[in-house]
N, C-alpha and C positions, 0 to 999 in steps of 0.2 A: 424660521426664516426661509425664504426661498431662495430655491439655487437653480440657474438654468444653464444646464450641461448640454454644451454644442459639440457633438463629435459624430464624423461618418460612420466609426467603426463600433459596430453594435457589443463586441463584446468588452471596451472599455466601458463604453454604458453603461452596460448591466453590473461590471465589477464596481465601480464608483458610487452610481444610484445607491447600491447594496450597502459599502459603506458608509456614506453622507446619511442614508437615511437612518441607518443604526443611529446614529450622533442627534437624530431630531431634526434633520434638515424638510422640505419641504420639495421633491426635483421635482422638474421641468426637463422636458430632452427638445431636440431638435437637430438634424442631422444634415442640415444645409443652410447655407448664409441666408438664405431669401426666409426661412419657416425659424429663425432664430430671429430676426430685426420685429418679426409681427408678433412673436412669443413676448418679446423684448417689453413692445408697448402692450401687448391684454393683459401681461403677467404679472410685471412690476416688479421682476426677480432684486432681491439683498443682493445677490452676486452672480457672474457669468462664467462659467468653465468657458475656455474657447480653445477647440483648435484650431492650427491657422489652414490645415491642410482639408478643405471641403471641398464637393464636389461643382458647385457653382460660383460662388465668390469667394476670394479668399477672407481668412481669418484676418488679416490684417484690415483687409477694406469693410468687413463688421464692424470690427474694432473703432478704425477712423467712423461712423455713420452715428455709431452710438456715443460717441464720444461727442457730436454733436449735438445731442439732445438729453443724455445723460453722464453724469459720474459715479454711476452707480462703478463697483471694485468689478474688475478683469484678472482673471486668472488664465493666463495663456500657457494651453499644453503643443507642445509641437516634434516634431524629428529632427527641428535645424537646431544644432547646435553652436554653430560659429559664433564668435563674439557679437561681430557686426549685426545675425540676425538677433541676439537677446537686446541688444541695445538700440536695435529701430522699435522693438515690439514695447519697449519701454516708454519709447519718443512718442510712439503713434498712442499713447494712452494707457498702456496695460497698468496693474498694479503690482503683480509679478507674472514671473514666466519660468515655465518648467519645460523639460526636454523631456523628452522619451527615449531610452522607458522608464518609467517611473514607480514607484511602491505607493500603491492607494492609502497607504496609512499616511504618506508624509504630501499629498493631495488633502488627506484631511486634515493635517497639521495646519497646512500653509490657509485653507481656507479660513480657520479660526483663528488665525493669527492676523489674518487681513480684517475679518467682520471686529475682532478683538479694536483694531486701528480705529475700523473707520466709528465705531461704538464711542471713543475715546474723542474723536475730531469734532462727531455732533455734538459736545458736552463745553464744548471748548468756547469758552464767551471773550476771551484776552489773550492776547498771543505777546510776548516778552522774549525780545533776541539780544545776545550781547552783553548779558549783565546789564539789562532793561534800557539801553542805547537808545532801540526801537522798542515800540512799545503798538499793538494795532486794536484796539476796543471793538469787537466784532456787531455789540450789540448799540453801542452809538454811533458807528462809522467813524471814530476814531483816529486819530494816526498823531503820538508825538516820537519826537526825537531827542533824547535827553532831557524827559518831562517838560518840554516845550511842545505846542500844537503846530501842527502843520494844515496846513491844506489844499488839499489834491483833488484835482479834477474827477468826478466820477470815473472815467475811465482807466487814469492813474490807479486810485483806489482799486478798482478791480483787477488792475494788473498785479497790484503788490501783493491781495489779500489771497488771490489764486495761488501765487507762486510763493507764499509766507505758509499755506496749507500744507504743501507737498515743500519741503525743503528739501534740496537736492535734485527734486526731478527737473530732466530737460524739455522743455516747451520749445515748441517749434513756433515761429512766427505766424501759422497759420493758427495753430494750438491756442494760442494768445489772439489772433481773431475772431477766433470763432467764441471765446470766452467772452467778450464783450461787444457782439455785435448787436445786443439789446440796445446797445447806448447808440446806436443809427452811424456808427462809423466801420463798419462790415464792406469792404465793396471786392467783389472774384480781383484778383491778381495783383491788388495792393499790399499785399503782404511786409514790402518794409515800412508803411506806416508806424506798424509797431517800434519801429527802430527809435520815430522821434518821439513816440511816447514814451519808452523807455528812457531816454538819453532826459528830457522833460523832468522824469521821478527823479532819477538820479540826481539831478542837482539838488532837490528838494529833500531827499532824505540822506543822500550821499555825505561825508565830511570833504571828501576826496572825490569826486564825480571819475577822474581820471584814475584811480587805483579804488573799486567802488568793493565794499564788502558783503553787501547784500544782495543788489542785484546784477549778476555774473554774466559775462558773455561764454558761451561755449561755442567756439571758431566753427563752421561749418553745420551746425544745429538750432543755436535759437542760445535762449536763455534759461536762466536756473537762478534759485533763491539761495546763495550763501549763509543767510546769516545762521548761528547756532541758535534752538531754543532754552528757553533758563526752566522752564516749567516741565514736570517730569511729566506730565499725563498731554501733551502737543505731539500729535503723531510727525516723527520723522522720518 
């Protein structure tokens, strides 16, 4: 599998290359935002090392770019350690995040534990929450709610099924735009649309639209997928 390691400081490079590549790994380097987004598209990297501290763009505004055109997994290494920065770097798309400094052995851990994930997610044709409450058929487009069918607007669908994939993660309302601008309702600075598409699903699969368990408001951030899953092999 390939790995594309974005970091200014040469000698993290060489220590991590050394180890990933012991493991089988395939690296990629890249030492500035601008020669990592064009590595990004010739390469086709499994997964992204990123640090956020580069010399031209920050790691975060990678992060957000590529998040527009891919889902490929983000492993972000950094020096911030505060709360706040681990949980915007999580908002803006990461899959985890690591501070510095760090032991390359548990760099190697965490990447194989992510490819391990997302190995597990492509596999995944039925997703079942709640003691089978919800229920999402990935391969019919699917959606009932206590083996009754629903149905939801394309764009509904793609809200649920994005945020039923990552349980727990926070979606920012651009986040959630940018997911379904294929379906031609994308436009710069309309960002609370999502709100009535949201509030829309909600009735549809909600029992309680007003006390909802699936899908969550997080005050100040966006939204997240509550519900539990029932299947042990659904990445959470």
């Amino acid at each position: 599998m390939k790995i594309l390691l974005v970091d200014d400081e040469r000698r993290i490079i060489e220590v991590l290359e050394a180890y990933l590549e012991r493991e089988g790994y395939e690296m990629h380097r890249a030492d500035n935002g601008i020669d990592a987004l064009k590595k990004v598209k010739n390469v086709q990297p499994d997964l992204i090392i990123l640090d956020l501290m580069l010399p031209d763009i920050s790691g975060e505004e990678v992060c957000h770019l590529v998040r527009k055109e891919s889902d490929v997994p983000i492993l972000m290494l950094t020096a911030k350690s505060a709360e706040d920065d681990r949980i915007n770097g999580i908002i803006i798309g990461a899959d985890d995040y690591l501070t510095k400094p760090f032991s390359p052995r548990e760099v190697v851990v965490r990447v194989q534990a992510i490819l391990r994930r997302v190995k597990k997610s492509e596999k995944v044709e039925r997703l079942e929450f709640n003691g089978k409450k919800l229920a999402i058929d990935l391969e019919k487009k699917e959606v009932t709610i206590n083996g009754h069918e629903i149905m939801l607007t394309p764009i509904e669908y793609k809200l649920l099924t994005n945020m039923a994939l990552n349980p727990g993660r926070v979606y920012s309302r651009m986040d959630l735009l940018e997911k379904i601008q294929d379906e031609g309702m994308f436009y710069e600075g309309y960002e609370r649309s999502v709100d009535t598409h949201i509030k829309n699903l909600r009735k549809k699969i909600e029992l309680e639209s007003r006390q909802p368990e699936f899908i969550l408001t997080v005050f100040g951030m966006g939204y997240k997928f509550g519900g539990v899953a029932d299947a042990a092999d659904i990445t959470v």
